[in-house]
Steps between C-alpha positions, in 0.01 A plus 500: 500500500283348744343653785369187718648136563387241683697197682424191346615119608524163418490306798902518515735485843830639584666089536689622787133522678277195556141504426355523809759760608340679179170419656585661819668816350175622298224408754719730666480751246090464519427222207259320600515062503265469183690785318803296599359207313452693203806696526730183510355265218707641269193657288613872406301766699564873586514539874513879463400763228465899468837571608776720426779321358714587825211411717535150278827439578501556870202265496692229332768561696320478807353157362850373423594565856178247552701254282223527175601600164323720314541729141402862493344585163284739361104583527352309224729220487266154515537290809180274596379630870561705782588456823573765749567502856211530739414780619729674719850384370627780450729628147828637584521910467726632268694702795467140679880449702717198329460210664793357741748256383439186704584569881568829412299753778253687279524881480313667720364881463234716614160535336282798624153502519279816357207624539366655182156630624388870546196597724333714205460168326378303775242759618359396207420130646505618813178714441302337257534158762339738735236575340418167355514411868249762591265419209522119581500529854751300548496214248771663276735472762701166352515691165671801689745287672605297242529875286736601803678262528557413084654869483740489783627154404479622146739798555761308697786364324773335548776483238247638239206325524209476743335355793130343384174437673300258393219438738164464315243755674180255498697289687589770808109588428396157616680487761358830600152422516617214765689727697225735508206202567775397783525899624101545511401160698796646753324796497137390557649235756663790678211754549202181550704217668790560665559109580489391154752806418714380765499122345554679160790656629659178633437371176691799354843520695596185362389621139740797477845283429274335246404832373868655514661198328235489208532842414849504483497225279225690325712818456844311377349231244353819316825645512759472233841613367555454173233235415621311864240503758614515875356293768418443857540178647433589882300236747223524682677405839749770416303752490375410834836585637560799352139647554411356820787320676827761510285836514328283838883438622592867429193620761573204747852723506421795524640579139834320556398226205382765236824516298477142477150457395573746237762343381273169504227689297751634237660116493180376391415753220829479345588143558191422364514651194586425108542595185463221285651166642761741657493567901559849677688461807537755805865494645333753831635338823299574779836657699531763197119591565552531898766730380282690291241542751732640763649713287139645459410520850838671577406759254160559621602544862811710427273739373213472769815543762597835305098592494490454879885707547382823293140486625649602816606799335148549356215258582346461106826367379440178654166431233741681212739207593220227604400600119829454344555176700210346367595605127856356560382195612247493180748571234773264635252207488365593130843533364709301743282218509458477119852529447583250714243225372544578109903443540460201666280372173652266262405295220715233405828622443322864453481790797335820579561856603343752664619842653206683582593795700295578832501848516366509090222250537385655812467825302360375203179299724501833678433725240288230289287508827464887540449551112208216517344669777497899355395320142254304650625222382554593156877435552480185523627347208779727534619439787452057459747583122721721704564238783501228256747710285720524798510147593555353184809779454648365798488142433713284333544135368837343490503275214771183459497464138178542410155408547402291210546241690166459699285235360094536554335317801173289435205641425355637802178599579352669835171690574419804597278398846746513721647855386201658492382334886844675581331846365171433667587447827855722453772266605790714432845300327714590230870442365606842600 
């Protein structure tokens, strides 16, 4: 009885699929054009090895799909070379959905996400990065937030298996120590010549799209899913718009553009983004955002209107209510806004849900923030599990089919500068 097999081939096509259909098919599937070369001279060569025997067959079946032949046999069995995709095609799961019968709509069902982390754990980290910080001063920071960062995406998974970070810490630590040369001439410019901080600072403004597009890139090429690295393809010129251009509009009146520079801002994070070769899409019109905002601001002045009615009555009910106004209008945008944003998300034929509730992640920042303060701060890396516990619980994938089908991008390659310039100087941005 054997325990591993590997797929084996011989160069060999299904006839009913030409060769450079064949060609097409497993560049899809993440060979590369040399392997391809190799792979199709007929020369026997195991393109995959170390596998379960049912793991085998769904690879060979997946490869017959492709239109290439290929024998499952047993470890030990002599074939010449190996050749295996690049890196990044990813092996059918054993739980993997069938695949659709040709223009058959593929299955679709919902994937969870999880959070697997507990704060005990990550005080851990959280403490000795701390201290490391303290007894560094300061130049163990990349180290800590590469440690952070590894352990959050380490404990989220997705149909069993794990986000990854991959960022290399010397890298961020470079990009530090020109972030903080670029933070101490600002300084010194500052407090000794205030015309030469004023030119520095025109130099600046037009920096910060720089700065926001290359650390996003940073962040999503040293992210990856199953082997599959994401990506962020955003401009520099776009980032003008969303930074500079639509916030200007939304002062110029009087707030009556902010629902559409928001949705701008979320259009460019999400449009811009992928996983692999594959492109995330936001279906957010700007209408359904109006909407949203309204529905906001009629919350937050219904209950300013009831404030003002029972402070009549008694005059402190009115900050009670001014109180409770601002928390409504706090929670709604956390939740609401997420909400709407993540279920607007799709990749390829793949979607997204999220039903965070209001009132719950309103109590949960809350509490976080009142526990933090009596500890301290030594709650901390309770409360960042327990919200991250929460939001992964209430989020949810809908998968069509399955997702073996994302093939790696390029290799990509961004540095650290502009993320850490983004610290420095604190230019606030994120996905959320």
């Amino acid at each position: 009885m054997h325990d591993t097999f590997k797929v084996s081939c011989k160069g060999e096509r299904d006839s009913a699929v030409s060769e450079q259909q064949l060609r097409e098919n497993l560049l899809r599937l993440g060979f590369g054009s040399r392997q391809l070369d190799r792979l199709l001279t007929g020369t026997p060569v195991i393109i995959k090895s170390g596998l379960s025997e049912t793991m085998a067959i769904r690879y060979q079946q997946r490869l017959r799909e492709a239109g290439l032949l290929t024998d499952v046999v047993p470890e030990g069995a002599a074939v010449q070379a190996e050749i295996a995709p690049q890196a990044g095609a990813a092996v059918p799961p054993v739980g993997a959905a069938p695949r659709p019968a040709p223009g058959e709509q593929p299955q679709r069902r919902m994937a969870p996400f999880a959070f697997t982390g507990n704060g005990s754990e990550y005080f851990g980290i959280w403490i000795v990065n701390i201290l490391l910080m303290v007894v560094t001063l300061g130049f163990y920071a990349p180290w800590a937030k590469v440690r952070n960062l590894q352990y959050f995406y380490g404990h989220t998974l997705l149909e069993q298996q794990s986000f990854q970070y991959l960022a290399d810490p010397w890298v961020i630590f470079r990009g530090r120590l020109v972030a903080v040369a670029a933070f101490i001439v600002w300084t010194i410019a500052s407090n000794f010549f205030p015309i030469a901080a004023m030119a520095l600072l025109v130099v600046f403004i037009p920096l910060v799209p720089w700065i926001i597009v290359r650390s996003l890139k940073f962040h999503a090429i040293n992210s990856a899913y199953r082997n599959i690295r994401f990506d962020f393809t955003g401009r520099y010129w776009q980032a003008v718009q969303v930074v500079y251009l639509w916030p200007l509009l939304a002062l110029l009146t009087l707030g009556l553009m902010v629902p559409f520079a928001v949705q701008r801002w979320h259009q460019f994070l999400t449009g811009n983004a992928r996983y692999g070769r594959s492109a995330f899409a936001l279906n957010l019109s700007v209408g359904e955002v109006y909407v949203f905002f309204l529905k906001m601001l009629g919350m937050f002045v219904a209950t300013l209107l009831l404030g003002g009615v029972l402070s009549v009555v008694y005059q402190p009910l009115m900050v009670v209510f001014g109180f409770a106004a601002y928390l409504v209008l706090f929670g709604y945008m956390m939740a609401g806004l997420t909400n709407l944003v993540i279920n607007g998300v799709k990749l390829e034929q793949h979607g997204f849900v999220s039903n965070l509730g209001k009132r719950r992640l309103l109590w949960i920042f809350f509490t976080n923030s009142l526990l933090i303060l009596l500890t301290m701060g030594f709650f901390t890396p309770w409360a960042k599990v327990r919200m991250a516990t929460y939001r992964a619980s209430c989020t949810e994938m809908e998968v069509a089919g399955d997702l073996d089908g994302f093939i790696a991008g390029e290799a990509q390659h961004a540095g650290a500068v502009g993320m850490e310039l983004g610290d420095a100087f604190d230019v606030g941005f994120g996905f959320g």
